[in-house]
Each structure stands twice: as C-alpha cells, then as structure tokens.
C-alpha positions, 0 to 999 in steps of 0.5 A, spaced: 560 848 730 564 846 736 566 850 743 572 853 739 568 856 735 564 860 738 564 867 739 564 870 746 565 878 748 566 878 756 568 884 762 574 882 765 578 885 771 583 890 771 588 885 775 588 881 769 596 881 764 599 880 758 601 882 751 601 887 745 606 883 741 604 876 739 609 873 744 611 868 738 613 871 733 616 878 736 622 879 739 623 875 746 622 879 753 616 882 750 614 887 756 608 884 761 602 890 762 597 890 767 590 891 764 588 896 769 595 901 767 593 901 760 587 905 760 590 911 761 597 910 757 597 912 749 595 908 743 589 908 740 585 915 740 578 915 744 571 914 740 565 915 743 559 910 742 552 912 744 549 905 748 543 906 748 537 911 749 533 912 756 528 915 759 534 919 763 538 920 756 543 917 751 548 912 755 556 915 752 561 911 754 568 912 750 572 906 748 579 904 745 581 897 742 586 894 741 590 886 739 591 883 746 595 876 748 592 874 755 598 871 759 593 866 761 590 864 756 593 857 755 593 858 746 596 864 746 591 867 741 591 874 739 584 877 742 581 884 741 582 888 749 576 893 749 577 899 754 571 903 756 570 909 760 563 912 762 563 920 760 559 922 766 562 918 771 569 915 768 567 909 770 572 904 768 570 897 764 575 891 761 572 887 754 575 882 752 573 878 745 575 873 740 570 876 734 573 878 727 576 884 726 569 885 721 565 886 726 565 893 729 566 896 737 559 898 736 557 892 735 561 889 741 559 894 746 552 893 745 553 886 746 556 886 752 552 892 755 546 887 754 547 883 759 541 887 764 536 885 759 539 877 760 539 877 769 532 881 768 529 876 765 533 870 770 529 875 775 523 875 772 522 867 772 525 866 780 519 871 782 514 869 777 515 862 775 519 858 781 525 857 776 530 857 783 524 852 786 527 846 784 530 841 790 532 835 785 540 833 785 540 829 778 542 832 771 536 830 768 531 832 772 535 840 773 534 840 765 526 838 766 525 843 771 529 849 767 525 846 760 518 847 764 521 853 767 523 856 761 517 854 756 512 857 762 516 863 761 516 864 754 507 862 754 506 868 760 511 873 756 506 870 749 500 871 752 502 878 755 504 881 749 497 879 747 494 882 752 497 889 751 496 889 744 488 888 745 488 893 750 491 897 746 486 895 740 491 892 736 490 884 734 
C-alpha cells in the first residue's frame, strides 16, 4: 500500500475553491464555488448524526455531502466535500475525504470528530512522560526518543487499566 492509497477525512477552511462537475469531463468554464458560499445553497437535503453521548447530552450536528473537484488539488480527483453544522450552536465545519462511496457519513463524521481523543493523548505523554523533553537534532534519535516515549505511555496506560480493575475487584 503506497501514500496514494491511504484513506484520509481532514477539516478544511471555508476559503478553499473548486468544483461540482469533474472539470475534464463536463462542459468547459464550469463555474468556481468558495466553500464557505456553499453551505447554505441548495443540493443535498440536511441529515442529522448524533456525534456521540455525553455527560451533558448527545452531541447532533446536521451534515450534506456531496462530490467535490479542489482547484488545488494537483490530480483533479473526485472527492467527497462534507458540510456540517452544529444544531445548537450553527457552528460551521468543511470535511474533506477520499474514502468510497460505501463507507457512510456517519462513519466520516465519527472519524473526523475523534480528533480530541488523539491531541488528549499527545497531552498526556508531554505532562506525563517528558514526550516534548527531547533536545536532539538527528532523525534518529527523535525516532528513539518518540519509540520510548510512546512504549512508556502504552506501559503506564497498561498498568493503570490494571490497577482500576483490581480496585474494582475484577482481574
């Protein structure tokens, strides 16, 4: 499996441009949209998705997709452009993935909302481990250090689980 293959969802800026129409294929002068102009226009009707469950409640946002053609992406490849809003608060977000058609909006959103869980954890190995405590200036030794860093972590994290379990009466 190569980079080119590898599936990605990422949030993207509202100033971002491109197109509904594959450009090579359909009619020359295909108009230009500004992402941020698009959420409000017609197209795909709203679905809701519920997030996840918290303590506070379900987190809902409503979300419309639709095949998107980035002016700057060098390829010009058909992408999947996902437009959410936040009911509550109408907070606008912009998505953008590669993945197939058979793999849902839900799915996507989940992923791309995950994204706390990961900068959690990178918090966690600064405060706890010394993961940004590394005055090095090779390669090699950045990847020794992040190996360590990371190993230590998952060991504390092992150990932990272990010990909430026994204090919990479990094994």
């Amino acid at each position: 499996m190569g980079l080119q293959d590898l599936l990605y969802m990422l949030e993207i800026p509202a100033s971002l441009t491109g197109r509904f129409g594959n450009p090579d294929t359909e009619r020359p002068g295909l108009k230009v949209h500004k992402i941020s102009d698009l959420w409000n226009r017609g197209g795909p009707r709203w679905r809701v998705y519920n997030i996840k469950e918290t303590e506070k409640g379900p987190i809902v946002w409503e979300a419309r997709e639709t095949n998107f053609y980035l002016t700057s992406h060098p390829t010009g490849k058909k992408e999947r452009l996902i437009i959410a809003r936040n009911v509550l608060t109408g907070e606008i977000k912009y998505f953008l993935s590669n993945a197939p058609a058979s793999i849902s909006v839900a799915k996507l959103l989940a992923v791309a909302f995950s994204r706390w869980h990961v900068e959690k954890l990178f918090q966690e190995a600064k405060g706890e481990i010394g993961l940004d405590h590394f005055e090095v200036r090779k390669y090699q030794s950045i990847i020794r250090h992040l190996t360590l860093s990371n190993l230590s972590l998952y060991f504390l994290s092992h150990h932990c689980d272990k010990l909430k379990k026994k204090i919990r009466g479990g094994r």
